[in-house]
N, C-alpha and C positions, 0 to 999 in steps of 0.2 A: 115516469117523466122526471127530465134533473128537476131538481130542486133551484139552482141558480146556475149562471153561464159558465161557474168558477169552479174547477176542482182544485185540491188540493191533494198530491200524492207524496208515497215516498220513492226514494230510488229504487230500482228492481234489475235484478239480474236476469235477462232474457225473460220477460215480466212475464206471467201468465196469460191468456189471451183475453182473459175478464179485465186485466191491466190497458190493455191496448182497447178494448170496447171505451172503458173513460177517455182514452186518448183521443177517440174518434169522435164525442156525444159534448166534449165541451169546447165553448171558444177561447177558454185562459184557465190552462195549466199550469199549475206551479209545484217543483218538487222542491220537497222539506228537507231543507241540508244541515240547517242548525237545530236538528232537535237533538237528544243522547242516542248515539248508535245502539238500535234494538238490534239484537244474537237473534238465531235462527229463523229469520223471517227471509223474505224474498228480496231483501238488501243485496242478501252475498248466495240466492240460492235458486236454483230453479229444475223444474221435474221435466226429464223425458221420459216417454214409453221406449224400452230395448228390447230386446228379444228376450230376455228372463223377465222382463215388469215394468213398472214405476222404478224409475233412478232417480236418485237429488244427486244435484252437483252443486257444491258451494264454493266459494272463493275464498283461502282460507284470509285472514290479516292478522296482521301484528297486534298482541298485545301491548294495552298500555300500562302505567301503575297506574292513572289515572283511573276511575269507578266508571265514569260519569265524560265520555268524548263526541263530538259534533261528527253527523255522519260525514260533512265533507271532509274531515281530519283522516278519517281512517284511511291507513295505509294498506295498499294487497303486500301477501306474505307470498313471497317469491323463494323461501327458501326449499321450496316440493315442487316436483313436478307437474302441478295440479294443470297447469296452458296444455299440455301434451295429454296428461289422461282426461281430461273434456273436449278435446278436441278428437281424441281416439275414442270417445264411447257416443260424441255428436256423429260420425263419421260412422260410427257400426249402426247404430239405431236406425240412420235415416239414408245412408245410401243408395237403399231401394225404394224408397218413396219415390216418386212421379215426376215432384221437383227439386229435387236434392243437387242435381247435376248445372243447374241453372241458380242457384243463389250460395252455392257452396265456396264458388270460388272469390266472394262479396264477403259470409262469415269466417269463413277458417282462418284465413289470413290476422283478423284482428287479437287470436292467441296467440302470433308471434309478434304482438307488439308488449313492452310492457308499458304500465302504466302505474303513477305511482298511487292515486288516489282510487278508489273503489267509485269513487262517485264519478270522475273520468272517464272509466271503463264500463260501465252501467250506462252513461249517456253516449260514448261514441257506438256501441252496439245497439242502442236506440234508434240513434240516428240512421245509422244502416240501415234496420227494420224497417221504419215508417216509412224510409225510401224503395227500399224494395215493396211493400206493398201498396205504394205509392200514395202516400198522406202527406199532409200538411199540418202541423199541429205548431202551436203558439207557446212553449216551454219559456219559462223563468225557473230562478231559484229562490228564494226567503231567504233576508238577509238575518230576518227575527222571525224568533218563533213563531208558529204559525201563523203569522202578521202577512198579511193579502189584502195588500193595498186598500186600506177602508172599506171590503167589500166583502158583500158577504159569500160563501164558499160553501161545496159538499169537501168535509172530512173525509179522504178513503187512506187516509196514514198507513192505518193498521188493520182496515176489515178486509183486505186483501192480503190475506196471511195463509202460511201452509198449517199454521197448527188450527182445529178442529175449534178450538178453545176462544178463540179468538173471532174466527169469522161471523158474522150477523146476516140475516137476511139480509140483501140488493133487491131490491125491487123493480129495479132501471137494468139487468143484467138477467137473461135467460138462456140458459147453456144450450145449444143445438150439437147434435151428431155429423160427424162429416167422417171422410174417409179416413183411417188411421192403420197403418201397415199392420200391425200385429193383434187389429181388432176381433179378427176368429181367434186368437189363443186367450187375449184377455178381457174381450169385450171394450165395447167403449168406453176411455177414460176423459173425462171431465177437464178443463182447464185447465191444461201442461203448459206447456211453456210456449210463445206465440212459435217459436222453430218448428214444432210439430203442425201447426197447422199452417206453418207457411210450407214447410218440405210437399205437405201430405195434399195442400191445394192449391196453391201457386195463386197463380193472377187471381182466383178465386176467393182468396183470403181475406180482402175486402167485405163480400158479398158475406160471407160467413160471420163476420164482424158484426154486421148492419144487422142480419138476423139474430142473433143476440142479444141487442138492445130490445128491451122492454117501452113501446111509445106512451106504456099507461099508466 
C-alpha cells in the first residue's frame, strides 16, 4: 500500500513497466528536473528483449564542463545515429509480437522528430504510452529540489534503477509473467521497458499493470 497520494519520480526513457505501475497507483505525480543529472540510469536508458537477449538503448547527450547540470538542461547528442539504430533494433525485437502492428505507427515516428532537451523527449514518449494504454495520470514538474508542494511524497528518484546497486525492495510493486516473444530462448525477463509489454499485450497492458501492484 502507497504510503501517500504523492509520488515523486525521475524522467525515464521508455520507463520500465514498474515505472508506469507508479504512474497508475498515485493521484500527483511529479517528475524531478532540477536535481544533478544522474549517468546511466533510466533518464537516457531503457532494456528490450531481441532475439540475441536483454539490449539497453541509451540516449546519448552532450557533455558539459559543468560537474554538476539540472536534468532538464541536458541536451540529446544528435551527432550519431543513435534515432535510426533504436528505431531498427525496436522494429526487429517486436515486429512479431501480437501488437507491434497496431501501436507502431504512434511510437516510431517520434524518432524522427528531434528534440532538444532529454526531458522533452522522455515526456512526449510518455504521453504516447499512457495514451495508447489509455490512462490518465496527473504529471507536474519541481521547480526546487525535491520540493512537492508542502506535502508529503514516496521517493522513487533513484530505486527504479537498472544498476543492481542501487534498487531496494518495493513492496507496493510485484512482477507478474505475461507473454514475451523470445520467452522459450531466454525465459521470462522481468521489467523491460513498458514497449515490451505493451507490443507483447496490447489492450491488455492495463490489466497486467494492476496486477502488479502489491494492495498490502
Amino acid at each position: 500500500m502507497n504510503k501517500t497520494d504523492t509520488i515523486l519520480l525521475s524522467t525515464a526513457y521508455l520507463a520500465p513497466f514498474q515505472y508506469y505501475c507508479k504512474l497508475i497507483s498515485y493521484q500527483n505525480i511529479y517528475i524531478e528536473a532540477v536535481e544533478n543529472y544522474t549517468k546511466q540510469s533510466y533518464r537516457n536508458r531503457c532494456n528490450i528483449l531481441s532475439a540475441n537477449g536483454l539490449l539497453s538503448l541509451s540516449i546519448p547527450v552532450n557533455k558539459t564542463d559543468n560537474l554538476k547540470v539540472y536534468t532538464k538542461d541536458i541536451r540529446i547528442d544528435y551527432n550519431s545515429r543513435w534515432p535510426l539504430i533504436h528505431q531498427r533494433a525496436i522494429e526487429s525485437a517486436y515486429r512479431s509480437s501480437p501488437f507491434y502492428i497496431y501501436y507502431a505507427d504512434d511510437i516510431i515516428p517520434l524518432f524522427e522528430k528531434k528534440f532538444e532537451f532529454l526531458l522533452d523527449f522522455n515526456t512526449e514518449f510518455q504521453n504516447i504510452v499512457t495514451e495508447l494504454i489509455g490512462i490518465k495520470i496527473n504529471v507536474k514538474f519541481t521547480s526546487d529540489f525535491k520540493k512537492v508542494e508542502n506535502t508529503d511524497f514516496d521517493d522513487f528518484t533513484d530505486l527504479i534503477s537498472p544498476k543492481s546497486s542501487k534498487q531496494k525492495p518495493d513492496n507496493t510493486f510485484h512482477c507478474v509473467s505475461y507473454y514475451q516473444v523470445f520467452e522459450q530462448k531466454f525465459g521470462f525477463i522481468p521489467n523491460l521497458s513498458i514497449l515490451d509489454l505493451l507490443f507483447n499485450m496490447g489492450p491488455s497492458t492495463i490489466d497486467v499493470l494492476n496486477s502488479c501492484i502489491s494492495k498490502t
